[in-house]
C-alpha positions in Angstrom: 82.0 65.0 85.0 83.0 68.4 85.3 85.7 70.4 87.3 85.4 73.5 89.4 88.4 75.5 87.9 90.9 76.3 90.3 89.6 74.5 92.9 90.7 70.9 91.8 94.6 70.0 91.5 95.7 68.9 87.5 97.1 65.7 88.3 93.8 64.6 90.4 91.8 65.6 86.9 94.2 64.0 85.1 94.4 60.9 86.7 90.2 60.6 87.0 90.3 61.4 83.4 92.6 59.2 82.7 90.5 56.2 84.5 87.5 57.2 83.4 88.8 56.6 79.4 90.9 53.8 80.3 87.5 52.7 81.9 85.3 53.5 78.5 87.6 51.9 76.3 87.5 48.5 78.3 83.8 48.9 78.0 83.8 49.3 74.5 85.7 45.9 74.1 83.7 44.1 76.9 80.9 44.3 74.6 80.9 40.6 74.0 80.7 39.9 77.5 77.7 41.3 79.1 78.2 40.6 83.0 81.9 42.5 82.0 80.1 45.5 80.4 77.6 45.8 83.5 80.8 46.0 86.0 82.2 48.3 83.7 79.5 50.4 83.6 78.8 50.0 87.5 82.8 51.1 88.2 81.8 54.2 86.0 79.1 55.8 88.1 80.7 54.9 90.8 83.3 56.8 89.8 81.4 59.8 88.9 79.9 59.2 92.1 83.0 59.6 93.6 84.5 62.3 91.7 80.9 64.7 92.5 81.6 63.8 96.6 85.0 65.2 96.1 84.3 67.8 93.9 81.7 68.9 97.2 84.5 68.1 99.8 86.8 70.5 97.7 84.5 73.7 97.6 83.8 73.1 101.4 87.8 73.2 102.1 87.9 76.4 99.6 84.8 78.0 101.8 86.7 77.5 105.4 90.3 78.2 103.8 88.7 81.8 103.0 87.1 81.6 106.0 90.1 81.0 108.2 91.9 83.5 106.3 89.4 86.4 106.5 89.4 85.4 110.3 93.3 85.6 110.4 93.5 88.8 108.1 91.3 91.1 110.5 91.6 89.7 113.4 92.1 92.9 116.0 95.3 92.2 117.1 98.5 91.7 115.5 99.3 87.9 114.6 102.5 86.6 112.6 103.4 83.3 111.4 107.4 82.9 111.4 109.3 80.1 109.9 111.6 78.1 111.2 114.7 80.3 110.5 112.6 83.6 112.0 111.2 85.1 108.6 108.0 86.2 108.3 105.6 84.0 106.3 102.8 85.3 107.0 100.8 88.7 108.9 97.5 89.8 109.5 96.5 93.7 108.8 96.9 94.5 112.4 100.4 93.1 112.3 100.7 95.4 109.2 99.9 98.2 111.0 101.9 98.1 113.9 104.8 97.5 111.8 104.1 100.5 109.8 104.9 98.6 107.1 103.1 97.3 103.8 102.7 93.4 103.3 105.4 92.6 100.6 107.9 94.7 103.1 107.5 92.4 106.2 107.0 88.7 104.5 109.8 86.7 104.1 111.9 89.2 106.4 113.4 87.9 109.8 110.8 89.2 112.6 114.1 90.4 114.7 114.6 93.2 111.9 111.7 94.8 113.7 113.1 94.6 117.5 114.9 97.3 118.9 119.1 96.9 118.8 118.7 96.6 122.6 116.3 94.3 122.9 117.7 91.9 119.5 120.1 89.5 121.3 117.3 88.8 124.1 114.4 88.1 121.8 117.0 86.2 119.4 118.0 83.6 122.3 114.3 83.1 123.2 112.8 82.5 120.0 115.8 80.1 119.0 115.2 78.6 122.8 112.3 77.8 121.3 112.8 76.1 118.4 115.2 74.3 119.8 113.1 73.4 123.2 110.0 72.7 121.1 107.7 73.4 124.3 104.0 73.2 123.7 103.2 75.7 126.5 103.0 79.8 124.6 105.9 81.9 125.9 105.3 85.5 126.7 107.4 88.5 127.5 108.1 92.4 126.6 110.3 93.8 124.7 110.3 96.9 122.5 109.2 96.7 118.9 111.1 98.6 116.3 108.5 99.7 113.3 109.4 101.2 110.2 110.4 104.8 110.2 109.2 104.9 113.8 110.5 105.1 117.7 110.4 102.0 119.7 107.3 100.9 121.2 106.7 98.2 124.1 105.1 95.5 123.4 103.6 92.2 124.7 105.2 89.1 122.8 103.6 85.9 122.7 104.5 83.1 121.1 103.8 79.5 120.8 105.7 76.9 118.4 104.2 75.1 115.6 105.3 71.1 116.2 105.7 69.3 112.8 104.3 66.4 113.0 106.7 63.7 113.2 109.5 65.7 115.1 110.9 69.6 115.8 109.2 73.1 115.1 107.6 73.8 111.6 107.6 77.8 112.9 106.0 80.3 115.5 102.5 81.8 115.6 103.1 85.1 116.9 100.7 87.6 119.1 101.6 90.8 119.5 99.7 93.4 121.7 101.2 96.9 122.6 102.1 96.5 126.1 100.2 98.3 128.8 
């Protein structure tokens, strides 16, 4: 039984481990008692069994994480993921771009640092409306963008909540388009 490093969390290899020698060393006693030994030995494979289904199940969820992400990343236009307080958690390169800013400038930043002044108290009550409303219907409207070391721009904001699942808003998913 072997692990795919990185790909399998410690405590789920611990705890197989940990099963699988518990497992051995009961075998090792059951020696007197064959019908014991056979169930042991049965449990074993099937945990191997087991363990080389998940180990599969684990590189297909790493293969369409990467996937997703890849998609997300370049994507053509500008998505952002917002938390529930209005920081940035996370932005594709189009995003980027528009912002005129590098990656490690915008995450974890509130998305109203890059509104225009004018436009700040507007965009503020909407995306707190919101949070608050937690409607499942997207919510658009224009207001101008502020990007780093740059004029104001106008630009098309949609946005649509991300429920939790037992009750409120986790965040926003965010597209933005330059407006026409």
């Amino acid at each position: 039984m072997s692990a795919v490093p990185g790909r399998t969390p410690d405590w789920l290899l611990t705890t197989v481990t940990a099963v699988r020698e518990l497992m051995l060393k009961r075998l090792e006693a059951a020696n007197s008692d064959p019908e014991a030994k056979r169930e042991m030995e049965m449990a074993l494979e099937e945990l191997d069994v087991m363990w080389e289904e998940l180990q599969g199940q684990t590189a297909l969820l790493v293969r369409e994480n990467e996937r997703y992400a890849e998609f997300f990343q370049y994507a053509p236009d500008a998505y952002l993921i917002t938390d529930a307080g209005g920081s940035v958690r996370e932005a594709n390169q189009a995003a980027l771009e528009l912002l005129k800013a590098p990656r490690e400038r915008v995450l974890g930043k509130p998305l109203s640092t890059y509104i225009a002044g004018e436009d700040r108290v507007t965009f503020l009550a909407r995306t707190v409306g919101l949070m608050v409303g937690a409607s499942a219907k997207p919510l658009a409207w224009q207001a101008r963008l502020q990007p780093h070391d740059s004029g104001p721009i106008e630009a098309q904001f949609s946005v649509r909540p991300i429920p939790l699942k037992k009750s409120g808003v986790g965040g926003l998913c965010w597209l933005i388009r330059l407006a026409d």
